[in-house]
C-alpha positions in Angstrom: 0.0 0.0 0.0 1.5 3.6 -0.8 1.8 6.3 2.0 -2.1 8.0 1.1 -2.6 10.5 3.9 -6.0 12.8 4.7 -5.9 15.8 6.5 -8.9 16.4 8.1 -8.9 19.9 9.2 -10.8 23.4 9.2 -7.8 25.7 9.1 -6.5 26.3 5.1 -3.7 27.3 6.5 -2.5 24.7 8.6 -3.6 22.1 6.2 -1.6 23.8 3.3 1.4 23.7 5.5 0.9 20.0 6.5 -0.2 18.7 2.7 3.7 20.1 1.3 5.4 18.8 4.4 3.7 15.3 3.7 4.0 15.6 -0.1 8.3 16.6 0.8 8.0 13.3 2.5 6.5 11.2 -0.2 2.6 11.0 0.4 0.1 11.5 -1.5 -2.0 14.2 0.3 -5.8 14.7 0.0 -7.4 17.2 2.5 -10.8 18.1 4.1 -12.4 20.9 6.1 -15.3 18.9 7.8 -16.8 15.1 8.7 -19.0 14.6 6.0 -16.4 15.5 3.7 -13.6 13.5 5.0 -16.0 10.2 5.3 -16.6 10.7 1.8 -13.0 11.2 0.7 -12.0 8.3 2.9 -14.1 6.2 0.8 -12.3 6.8 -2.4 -9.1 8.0 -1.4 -8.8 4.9 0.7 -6.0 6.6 2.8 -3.3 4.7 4.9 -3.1 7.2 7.1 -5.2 10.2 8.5 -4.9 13.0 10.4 -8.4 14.6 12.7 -8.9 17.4 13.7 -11.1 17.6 16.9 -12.9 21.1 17.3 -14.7 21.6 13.3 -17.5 23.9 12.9 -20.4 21.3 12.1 -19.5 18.2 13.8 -16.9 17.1 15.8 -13.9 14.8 15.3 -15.0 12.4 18.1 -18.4 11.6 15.7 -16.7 11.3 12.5 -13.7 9.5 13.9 -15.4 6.0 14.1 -17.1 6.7 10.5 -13.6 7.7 9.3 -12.2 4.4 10.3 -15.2 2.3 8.9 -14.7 3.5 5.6 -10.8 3.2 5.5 -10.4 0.3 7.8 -7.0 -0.6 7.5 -6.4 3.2 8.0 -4.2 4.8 11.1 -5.9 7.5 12.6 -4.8 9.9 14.5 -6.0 12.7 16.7 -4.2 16.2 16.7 -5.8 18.8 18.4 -5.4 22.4 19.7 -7.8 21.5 22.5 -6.5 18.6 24.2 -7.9 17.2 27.6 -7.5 13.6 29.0 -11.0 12.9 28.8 -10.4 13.7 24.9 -7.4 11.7 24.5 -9.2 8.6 26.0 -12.1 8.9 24.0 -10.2 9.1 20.7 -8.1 6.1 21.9 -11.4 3.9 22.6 -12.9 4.9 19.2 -9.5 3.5 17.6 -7.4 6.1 17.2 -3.9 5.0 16.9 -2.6 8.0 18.8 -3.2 11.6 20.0 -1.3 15.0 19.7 -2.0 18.0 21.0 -1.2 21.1 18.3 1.2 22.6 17.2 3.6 19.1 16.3 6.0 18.6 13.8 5.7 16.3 10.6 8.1 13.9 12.4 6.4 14.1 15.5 3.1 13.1 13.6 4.4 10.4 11.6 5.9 9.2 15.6 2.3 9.1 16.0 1.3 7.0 13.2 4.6 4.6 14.4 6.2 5.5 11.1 9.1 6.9 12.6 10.8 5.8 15.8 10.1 8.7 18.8 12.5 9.7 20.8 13.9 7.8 23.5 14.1 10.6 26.2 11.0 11.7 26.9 11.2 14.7 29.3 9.2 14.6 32.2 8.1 18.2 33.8 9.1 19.1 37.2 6.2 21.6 38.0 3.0 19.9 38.3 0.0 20.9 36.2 -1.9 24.2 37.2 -5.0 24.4 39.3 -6.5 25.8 36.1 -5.5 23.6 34.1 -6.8 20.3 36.2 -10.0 22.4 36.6 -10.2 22.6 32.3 -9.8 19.0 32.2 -12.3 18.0 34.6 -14.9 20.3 33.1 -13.8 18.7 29.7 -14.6 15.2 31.0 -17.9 16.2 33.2 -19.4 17.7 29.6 -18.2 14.1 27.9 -19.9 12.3 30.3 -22.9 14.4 29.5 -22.9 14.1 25.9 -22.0 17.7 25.2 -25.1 18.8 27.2 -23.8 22.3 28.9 -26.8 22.4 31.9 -26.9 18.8 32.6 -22.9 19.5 33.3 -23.4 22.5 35.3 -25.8 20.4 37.2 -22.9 18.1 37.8 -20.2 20.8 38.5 -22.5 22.5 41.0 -22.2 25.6 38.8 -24.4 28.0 36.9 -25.1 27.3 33.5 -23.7 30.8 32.2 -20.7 30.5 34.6 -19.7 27.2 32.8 -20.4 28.7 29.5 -18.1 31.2 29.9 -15.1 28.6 31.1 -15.9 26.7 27.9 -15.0 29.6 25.7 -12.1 30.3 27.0 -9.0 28.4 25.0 -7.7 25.8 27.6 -4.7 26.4 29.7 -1.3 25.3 28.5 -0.2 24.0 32.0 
């Protein structure tokens, strides 16, 4: 099978940057800016590899992820996301994803991922632990998976007002 990769991403920009750092590499690059795209183009294309995107406009990559796989079975799959959370990460890994990134990585970080490359055998482990507001980020992340998405039903959970957990959710997510 020849290296066939799909991007599945919203952002032109970043998916123009990733399709000629593939293509440098020798893939063949198709790309796509939501689910119902990519499910279609992982049907024809029959990719050996793809990249997701988590956070799309319509849909997101959590739902399409198992449809991606279905149509390009013997596909890798994996998750790289500028809004990473364990709860995420775990998810994507019980659909089938091969493997999870959080953005920005490099093409030889991704193709790590996808086990096409071998990683690096010193892995730094941080000293300082995670932030308070971090930890908080990923627990709401998790709470609102556990309740399907549905914002009240977590603020129920959380002990919180509806508005007051609205307002965490828009905020981008701590780095540490």
């Amino acid at each position: 099978m020849s290296n066939k990769i799909l991007l599945v991403d919203d952002d032109p920009t970043f998916t123009a940057v990733m399709t000629r750092g593939f293509e440098r590499r020798g893939f063949q690059v198709h790309s796509c800016s939501n689910g119902a795209e990519a499910k279609r183009e992982a049907e024809t294309f029959h990719p050996s590899h793809i990249l997701l995107d988590l956070n799309m406009p319509e849909v997101s990559g959590l739902v399409v992820l198992p449809e991606l796989l279905a149509a390009a079975a013997s596909a890798k799959l994996v998750v790289l996301t500028g809004y990473s959370s364990i709860a995420t990460a775990v998810e994507a890994t019980k659909l089938g994803a091969t493997n999870y990134l959080c953005k920005p990585a490099t093409i030889d970080e991704i193709l790590a991922a996808f086990g096409e490359t071998q990683a690096q055998a010193e892995v730094t482990v941080p000293s300082d632990p995670i932030s308070v507001d971090r930890l908080e980020w990923e627990h709401i992340q998790r709470v609102l998976n556990d309740n399907d998405g549905n914002v009240s039903a977590t603020a129920r959970a959380l002990g919180m007002h509806r508005r007051t957990l609205q307002r965490k959710l828009q905020k981008r997510p701590v780095r540490r």
